[in-house]
ZAMARGU-4260 file (C-alpha; in steps of 0.2 Angstrom, whole numbers, plus 5000, padded with zeros to 4 digits):
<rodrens>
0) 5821/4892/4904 | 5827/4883/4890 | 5815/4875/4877 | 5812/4857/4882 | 5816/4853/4861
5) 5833/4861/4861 | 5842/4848/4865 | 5833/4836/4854 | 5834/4849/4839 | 5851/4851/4841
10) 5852/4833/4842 | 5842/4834/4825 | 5853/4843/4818 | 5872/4835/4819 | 5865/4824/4804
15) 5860/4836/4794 | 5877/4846/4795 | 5883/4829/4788 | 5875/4832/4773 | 5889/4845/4768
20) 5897/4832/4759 | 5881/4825/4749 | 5875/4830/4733 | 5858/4842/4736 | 5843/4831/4732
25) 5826/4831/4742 | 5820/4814/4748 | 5808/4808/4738 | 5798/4796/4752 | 5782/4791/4740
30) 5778/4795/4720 | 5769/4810/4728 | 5777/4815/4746 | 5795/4824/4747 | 5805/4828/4761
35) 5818/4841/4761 | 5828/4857/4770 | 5841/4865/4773 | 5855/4873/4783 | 5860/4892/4783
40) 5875/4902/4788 | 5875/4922/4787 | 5888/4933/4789 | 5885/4954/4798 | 5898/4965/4792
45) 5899/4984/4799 | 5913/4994/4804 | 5904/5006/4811 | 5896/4996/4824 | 5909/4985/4825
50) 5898/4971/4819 | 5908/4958/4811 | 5896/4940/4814 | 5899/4926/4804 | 5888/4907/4811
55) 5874/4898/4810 | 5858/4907/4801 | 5845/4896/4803 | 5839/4876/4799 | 5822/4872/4790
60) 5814/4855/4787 | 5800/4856/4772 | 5785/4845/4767 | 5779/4844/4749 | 5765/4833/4742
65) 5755/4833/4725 | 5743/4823/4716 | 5731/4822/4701 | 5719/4831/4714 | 5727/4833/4734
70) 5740/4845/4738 | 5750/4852/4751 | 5766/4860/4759 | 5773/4863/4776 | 5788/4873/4781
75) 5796/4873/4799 | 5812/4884/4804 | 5822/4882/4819 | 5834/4900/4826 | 5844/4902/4841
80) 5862/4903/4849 | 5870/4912/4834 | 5868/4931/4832 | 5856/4941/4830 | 5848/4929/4841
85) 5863/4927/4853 | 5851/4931/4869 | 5847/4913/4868 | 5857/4896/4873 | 5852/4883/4861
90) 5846/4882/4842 | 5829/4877/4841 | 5824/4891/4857 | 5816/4902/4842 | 5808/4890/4830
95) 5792/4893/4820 | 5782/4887/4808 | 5784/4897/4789 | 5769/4889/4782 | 5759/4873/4783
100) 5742/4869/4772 | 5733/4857/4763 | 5722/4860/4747 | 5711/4854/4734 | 5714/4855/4711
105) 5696/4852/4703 | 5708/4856/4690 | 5721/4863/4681 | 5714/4880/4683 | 5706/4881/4699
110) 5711/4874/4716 | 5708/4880/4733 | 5720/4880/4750 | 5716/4881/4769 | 5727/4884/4784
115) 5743/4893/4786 | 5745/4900/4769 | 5754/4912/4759 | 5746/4932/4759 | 5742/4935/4739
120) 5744/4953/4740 | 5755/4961/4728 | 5771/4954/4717 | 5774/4935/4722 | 5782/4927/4730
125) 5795/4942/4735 | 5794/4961/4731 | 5812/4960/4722 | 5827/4951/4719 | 5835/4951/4735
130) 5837/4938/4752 | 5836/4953/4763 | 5819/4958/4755 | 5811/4974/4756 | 5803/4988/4768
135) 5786/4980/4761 | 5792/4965/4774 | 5791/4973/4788 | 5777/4984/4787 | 5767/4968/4785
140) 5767/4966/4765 | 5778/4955/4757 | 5782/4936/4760 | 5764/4937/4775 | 5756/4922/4780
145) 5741/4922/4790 | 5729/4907/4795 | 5712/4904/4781 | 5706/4897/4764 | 5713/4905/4747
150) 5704/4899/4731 | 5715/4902/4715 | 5709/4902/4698 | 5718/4904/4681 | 5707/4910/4666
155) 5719/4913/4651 | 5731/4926/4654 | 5720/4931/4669 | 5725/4925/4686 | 5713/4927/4702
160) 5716/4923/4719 | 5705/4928/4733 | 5706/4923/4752 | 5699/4925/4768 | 5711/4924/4784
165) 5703/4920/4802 | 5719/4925/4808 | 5735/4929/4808 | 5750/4913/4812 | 5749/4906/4827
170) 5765/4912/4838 | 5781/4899/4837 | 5793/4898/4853 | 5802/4913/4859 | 5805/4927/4870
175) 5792/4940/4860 | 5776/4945/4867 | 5768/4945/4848 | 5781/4943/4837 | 5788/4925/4836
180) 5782/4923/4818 | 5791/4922/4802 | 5781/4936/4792 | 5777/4953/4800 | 5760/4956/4806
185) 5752/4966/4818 | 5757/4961/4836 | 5754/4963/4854 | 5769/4976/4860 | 5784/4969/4870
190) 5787/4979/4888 | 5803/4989/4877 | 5790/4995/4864 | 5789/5013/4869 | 5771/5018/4862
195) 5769/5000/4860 | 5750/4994/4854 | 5740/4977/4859 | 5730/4975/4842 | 5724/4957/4835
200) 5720/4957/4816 | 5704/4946/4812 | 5693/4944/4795 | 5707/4946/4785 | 5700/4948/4765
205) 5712/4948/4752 | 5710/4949/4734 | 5723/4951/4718 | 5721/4950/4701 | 5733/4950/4691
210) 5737/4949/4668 | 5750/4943/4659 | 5755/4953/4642 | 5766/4955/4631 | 5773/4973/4630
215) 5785/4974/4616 | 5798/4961/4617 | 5793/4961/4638 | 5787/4947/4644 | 5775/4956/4659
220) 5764/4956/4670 | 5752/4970/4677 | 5740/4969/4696 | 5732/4976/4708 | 5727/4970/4726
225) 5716/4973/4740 | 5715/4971/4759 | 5705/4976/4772 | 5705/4969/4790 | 5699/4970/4807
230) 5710/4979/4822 | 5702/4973/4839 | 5711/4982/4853 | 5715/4971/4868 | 5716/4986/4879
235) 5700/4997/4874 | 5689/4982/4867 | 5686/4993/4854 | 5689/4987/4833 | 5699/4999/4820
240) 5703/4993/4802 | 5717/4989/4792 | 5717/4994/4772 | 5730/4991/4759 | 5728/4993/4741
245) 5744/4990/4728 | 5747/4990/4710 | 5762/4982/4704 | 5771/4977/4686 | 5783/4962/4683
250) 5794/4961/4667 | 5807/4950/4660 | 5816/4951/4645 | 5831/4939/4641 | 5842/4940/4654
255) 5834/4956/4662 | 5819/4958/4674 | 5812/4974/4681 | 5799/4974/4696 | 5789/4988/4703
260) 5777/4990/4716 | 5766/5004/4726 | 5755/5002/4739 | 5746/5011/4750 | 5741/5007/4770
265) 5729/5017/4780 | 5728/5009/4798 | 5715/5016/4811 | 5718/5009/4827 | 5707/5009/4844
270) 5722/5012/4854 | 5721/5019/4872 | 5736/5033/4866 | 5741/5036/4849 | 5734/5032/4833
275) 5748/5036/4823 | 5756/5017/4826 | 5752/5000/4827 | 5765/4987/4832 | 5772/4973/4823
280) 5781/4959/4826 | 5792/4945/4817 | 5807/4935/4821 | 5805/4936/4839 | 5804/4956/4841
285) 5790/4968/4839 | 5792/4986/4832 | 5781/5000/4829 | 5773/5005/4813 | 5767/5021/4806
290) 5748/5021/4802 | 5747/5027/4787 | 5759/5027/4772 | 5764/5022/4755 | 5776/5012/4750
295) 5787/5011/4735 | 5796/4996/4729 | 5807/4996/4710 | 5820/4981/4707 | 5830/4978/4693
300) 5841/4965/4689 | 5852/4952/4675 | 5854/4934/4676 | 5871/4928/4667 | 5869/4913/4657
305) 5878/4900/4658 | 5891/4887/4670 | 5908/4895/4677 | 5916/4881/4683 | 5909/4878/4700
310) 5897/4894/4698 | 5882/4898/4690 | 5867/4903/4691 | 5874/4922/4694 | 5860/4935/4696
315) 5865/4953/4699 | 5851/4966/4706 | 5847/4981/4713 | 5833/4986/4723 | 5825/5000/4733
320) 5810/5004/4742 | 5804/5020/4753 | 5789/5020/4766 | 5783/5038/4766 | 5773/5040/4781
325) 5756/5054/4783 | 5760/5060/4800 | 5771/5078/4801 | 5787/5074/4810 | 5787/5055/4805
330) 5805/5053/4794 | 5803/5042/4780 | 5809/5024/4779 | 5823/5018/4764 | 5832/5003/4761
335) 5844/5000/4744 | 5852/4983/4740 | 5863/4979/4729 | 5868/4962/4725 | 5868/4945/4720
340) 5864/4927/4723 | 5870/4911/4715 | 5872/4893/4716 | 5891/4888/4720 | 5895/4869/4719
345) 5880/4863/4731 | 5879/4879/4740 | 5868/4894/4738 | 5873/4910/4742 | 5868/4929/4742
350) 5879/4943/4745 | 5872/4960/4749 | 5876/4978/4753 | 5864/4985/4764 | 5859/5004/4765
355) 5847/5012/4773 | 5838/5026/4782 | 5825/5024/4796 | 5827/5005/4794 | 5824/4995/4810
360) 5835/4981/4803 | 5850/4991/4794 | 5864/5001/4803 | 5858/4996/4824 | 5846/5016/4825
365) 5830/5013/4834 | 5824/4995/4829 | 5806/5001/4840 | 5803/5018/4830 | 5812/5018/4814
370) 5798/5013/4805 | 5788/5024/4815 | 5793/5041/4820 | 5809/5036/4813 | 5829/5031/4820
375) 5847/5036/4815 | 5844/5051/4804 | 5857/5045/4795 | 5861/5032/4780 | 5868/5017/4788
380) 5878/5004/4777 | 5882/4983/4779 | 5886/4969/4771 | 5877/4956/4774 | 5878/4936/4764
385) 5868/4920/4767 | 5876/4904/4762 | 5863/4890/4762 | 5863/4872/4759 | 5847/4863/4752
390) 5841/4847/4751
</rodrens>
């Protein structure tokens, strides 16, 4: 059945394509609330799967307000039609909310957020340079949001932020069982999860503190972050635990920037079968995860200065990460990108070769197990660009 919005999302968006032609400007409504968006296009290139895609990405609508003491933000995005969601009929039949909360500045230093709201837990906002993002994505890392309060302070060069998450987002429209989210979280199994989990993840604590320093002529910064959660198992009643723990460094200097990050995540589930995995879900699919692992995340990268013409902006980067996984038999997870992103008259764009091994996203192996037991035993290659218009 199709969603009873599609047709007006669609609807919504014929205006929005029109907007091609404008110059790129949020709209201002009062002296503290702005509207804004945009539309995305992505291109899937491999030979080897005979993958060649180039359409509609996705459409997101975004709410910013701030004032001496109130602030907020909400992000909404809207999927569909095109591939790699070509299974449904109209855009707007996957659609979910990024983010959405409200919160409080006693002052410049301190303020505190509630509702569906950014996970602090290592580098921020993204593990790297890249659009594609890391393996630290999908094992429930980087770019998470779950549903709490997060209180934020800045002492100096010292910069706390401590939260505690009732729950993880609420689940958008789609086809998934558990995983019609934007960030990857743990998630009741779809019926093609072989080994599949039913796990919800409650009294979520999350804490990171992190420095800034000067280290030489680096401008940097050095952290650490914790997690620990609750895993109640829908099918044995019984709870298991989720903890994380990371340490990560973030340097610039000039025109270069070097980020690195380890963690490490130790999952004991209460699962009727194995406890070597735990599903997760995102993007309307869910996937299975090892238990336990450690994850490994180093980006490099160099902004060019200066206008060329119609093109600037130009960042170049390279980024890899590997999940090493605990159990005998599980075949480690990698994923390198090289690329760049850059700002081309009022477009956006990033431009990525994609290579990976054991990656659920990378190459069309085993998009259930890879980061499980593992895939295509093999190193998979793609290009892969997104072309974004923002207003």
């Amino acid at each position: 059945m199709r969603h009873p919005l599609s047709r007006r999302t669609t609807l919504l968006l014929w205006p929005l394509l029109a907007a091609f032609a404008l110059p790129a400007s949020a709209v201002q409504v009062t002296d503290n609330l702005d509207l804004g968006g945009a539309i995305r296009a992505r291109l899937d290139y491999d030979p080897d799967r005979d993958l060649s895609e180039f359409g509609f990405d996705t459409a997101f609508l975004t709410a910013a307000y701030t004032s001496d003491s109130w602030i907020g933000a909400a992000k909404y995005r809207f999927y569909g039609k095109h591939y790699p969601f070509d299974y449904t009929d109209e855009v707007g039949d996957i659609s979910f909310a990024e983010y959405a909360w409200l919160g409080y500045r006693f002052d410049a230093d301190h303020q505190v957020q509630a509702g569906l709201i950014p996970v602090p837990f290592g580098l921020q906002p993204y593990y790297g340079s890249t659009f594609f993002e890391t393996l630290g994505s999908v094992i429930g890392m980087e770019d998470a949001q779950d549903i709490g309060i997060k209180y934020t302070q800045q002492s100096g060069a010292w910069n706390l932020q401590a939260a505690w998450f009732a729950m993880p987002a609420e689940q958008g429209h789609g086809t998934s069982r558990g995983g019609t989210t934007y960030g990857t979280g743990v998630a009741s199994a779809d019926a093609y999860v072989v080994d599949g989990s039913d796990n919800h993840e409650k009294d979520i604590l999350v804490a990171r503190l992190a420095r800034s320093l000067e280290l030489g002529s680096w401008t940097s910064e050095i952290g650490v972050s914790a997690l620990t959660s609750t895993l109640e198992n829908q099918d044995t009643g019984d709870d298991g635990h989720r903890h994380a723990l990371a340490l990560h460094y973030l340097g610039t200097h000039g025109p270069w920037g070097v980020q690195m990050l380890a963690a490490r995540q130790e999952m004991t589930p209460e699962n009727p079968g194995s406890d070597k995995l735990v599903t997760f879900g995102s993007f309307d699919g869910t996937f299975n995860v090892a238990a336990k692992g450690n994850l490994y995340v180093a980006d490099l990268s160099y902004t060019l200065p200066g206008e060329y013409g119609w093109l600037s902006g130009v960042k170049l980067y390279a980024n890899y990460s590997h999940f090493t996984k605990d159990v005998s038999g599980f075949e480690d997870s990698q994923r390198f990108i090289a690329g760049s992103s850059f700002t081309f008259g009022p477009l956006w764009i990033a431009l990525e070769w994609l290579h990976g091994k054991h990656d659920p996203y990378i190459g069309g192996g085993s998009y259930t197990q890879s980061l499980g037991a593992g895939g295509s035993d093999r190193w998979e290659n793609q290009l892969y660009s997104n072309i974004g218009y923002y207003f």
